[in-house]
N, C-alpha and C positions, 0 to 999 in steps of 0.2 A: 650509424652504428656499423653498418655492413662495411663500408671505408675505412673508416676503421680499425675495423679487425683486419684487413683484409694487407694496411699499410701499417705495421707497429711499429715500425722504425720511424716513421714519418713525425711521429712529437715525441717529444721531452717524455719519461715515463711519466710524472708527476700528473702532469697533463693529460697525459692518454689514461692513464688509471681512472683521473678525476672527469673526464669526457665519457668513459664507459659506464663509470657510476650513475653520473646526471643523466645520458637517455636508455638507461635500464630503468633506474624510476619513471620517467617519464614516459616512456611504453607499457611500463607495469599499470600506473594511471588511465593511460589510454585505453586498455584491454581489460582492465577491471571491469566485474561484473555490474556494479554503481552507474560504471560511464555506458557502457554496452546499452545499458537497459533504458535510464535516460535517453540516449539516442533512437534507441528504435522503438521503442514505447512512449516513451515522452517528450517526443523533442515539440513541441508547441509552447505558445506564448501566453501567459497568464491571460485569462478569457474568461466569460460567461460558462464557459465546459467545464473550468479545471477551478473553479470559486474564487477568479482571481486571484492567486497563489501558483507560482511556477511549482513542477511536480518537485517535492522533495522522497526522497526515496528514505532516508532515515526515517522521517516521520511517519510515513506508511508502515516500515516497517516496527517501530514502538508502539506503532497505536497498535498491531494486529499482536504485537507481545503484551499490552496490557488487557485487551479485551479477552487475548486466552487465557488468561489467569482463571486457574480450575477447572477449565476446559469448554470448548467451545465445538458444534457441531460446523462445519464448513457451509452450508446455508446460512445457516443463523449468522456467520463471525460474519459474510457476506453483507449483512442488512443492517450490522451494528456498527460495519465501517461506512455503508452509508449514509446510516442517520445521524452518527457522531459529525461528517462532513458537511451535510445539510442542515445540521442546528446548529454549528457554531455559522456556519455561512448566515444561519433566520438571523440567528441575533447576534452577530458582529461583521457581517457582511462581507465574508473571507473562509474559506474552507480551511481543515486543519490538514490535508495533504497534498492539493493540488489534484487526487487523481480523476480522473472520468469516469463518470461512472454509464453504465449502456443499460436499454431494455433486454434482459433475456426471460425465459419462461417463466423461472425460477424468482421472480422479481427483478429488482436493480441489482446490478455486482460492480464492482470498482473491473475497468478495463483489464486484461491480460493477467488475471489474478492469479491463473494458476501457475505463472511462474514466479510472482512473490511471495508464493505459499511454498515453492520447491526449492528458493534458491532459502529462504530461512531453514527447513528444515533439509538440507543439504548441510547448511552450517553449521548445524546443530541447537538452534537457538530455538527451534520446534520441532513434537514431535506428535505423529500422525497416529494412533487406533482405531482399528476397524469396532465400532461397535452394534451392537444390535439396539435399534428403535421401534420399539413394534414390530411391525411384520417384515422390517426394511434395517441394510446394515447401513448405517451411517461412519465416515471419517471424521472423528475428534482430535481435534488439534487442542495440545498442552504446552505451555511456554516451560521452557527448559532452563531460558537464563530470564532475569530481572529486565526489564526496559528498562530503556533511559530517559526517564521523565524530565531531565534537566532542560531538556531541546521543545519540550512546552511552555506555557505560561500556565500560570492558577486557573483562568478561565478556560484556557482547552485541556488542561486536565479534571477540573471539572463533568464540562460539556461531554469526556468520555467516560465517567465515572456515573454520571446522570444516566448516560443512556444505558449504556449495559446494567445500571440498576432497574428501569425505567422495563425494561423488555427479562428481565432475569430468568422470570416464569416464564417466559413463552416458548411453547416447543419454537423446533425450524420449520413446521407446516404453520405454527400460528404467524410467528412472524412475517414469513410469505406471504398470508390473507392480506396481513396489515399491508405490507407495502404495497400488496394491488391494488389498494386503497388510495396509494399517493397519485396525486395528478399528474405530476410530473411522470408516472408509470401508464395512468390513464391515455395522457395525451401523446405518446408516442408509439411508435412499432417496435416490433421486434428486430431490435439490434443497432437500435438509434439510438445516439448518447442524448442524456439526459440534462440539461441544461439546470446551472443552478439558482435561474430565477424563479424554477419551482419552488424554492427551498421557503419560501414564503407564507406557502398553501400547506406546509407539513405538520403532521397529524399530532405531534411531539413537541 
């Protein structure tokens, strides 16, 4: 590109128009926040880590727009994108996003979440409230636009409709308890990813 610009006399305009067009998209792609994050977040090979499923970043990002439909405490959306991942994994042997998920205090989280929580609502596609939980303020995340359920199938829309019914009443302290409960939480430390041949042993 820098050649370029740098040589405009050097081709035909037809051609140099059409050459600045092709690697401005093609930079544009590159430096997109999709590829970005892929790359330094995701870049691994469908494994025992990720449900066998390479990470898809759409998917993550609809599941986390259909679970905050009516709104969701950030603990809690935490534990419902990991069960949604870990039951379709029990019973179809395949996660529904590919992401990792780690031991932290709080229970399981899906890896580096809090930047897939900022780069959605940066976009506008969610949107954050500080609210008051008991003695404690909590961040409620509200889906702003519609997911795209097309890029599922009936069964992992299902599998996420099951679960967020399945936990609806539970505060984000109860859900927590619950997932201290998973073995797969049992049997690691803190900060250790979570393998999804636990998904086996889970309580759902």
């Amino acid at each position: 590109m820098k050649l370029i610009e740098e040589s405009p006399g050097a081709l035909p305009t037809d051609k140099h128009r059409r050459l600045v067009k092709e690697l401005g998209a093609a930079e544009a792609e590159a430096c997109s926040f999709e590829r970005v994050m892929e790359e330094r977040f995701a870049n691994y090979e469908p494994d025992e880590f990720s449900g066998y499923r390479r990470f898809d970043l759409q998917r993550l990002f609809n599941a986390i727009l259909f679970l905050c439909r009516g709104g969701q405490l950030k603990t809690k959306l935490n534990k419902l994108l990991f069960y949604a991942d870990f039951k379709h994994f029990k019973e179809y042997t395949i996660s529904l996003t590919g992401v990792h998920y780690v031991h932290l205090q709080l229970g399981p989280v899906p890896i580096n979440y809090e930047f897939f929580f900022a780069e959605l609502i940066n976009e506008g596609f969610l949107e954050v409230d500080e609210i008051l939980v008991g003695p404690y303020w909590g961040e409620n995340y509200l889906t702003k636009r519609e997911p795209d359920l097309t890029i599922f199938s009936d069964s992992e829309i299902k599998v996420l409709a099951d679960v967020k019914d399945y936990f609806r009443s539970f505060t984000s302290s109860q859900i927590k308890d619950f997932s201290h409960k998973e073995r797969g939480y049992l049997e690691t430390m803190a900060g250790q990813p979570i393998t999804y041949r636990f998904a086996q042993d889970l309580q759902i």
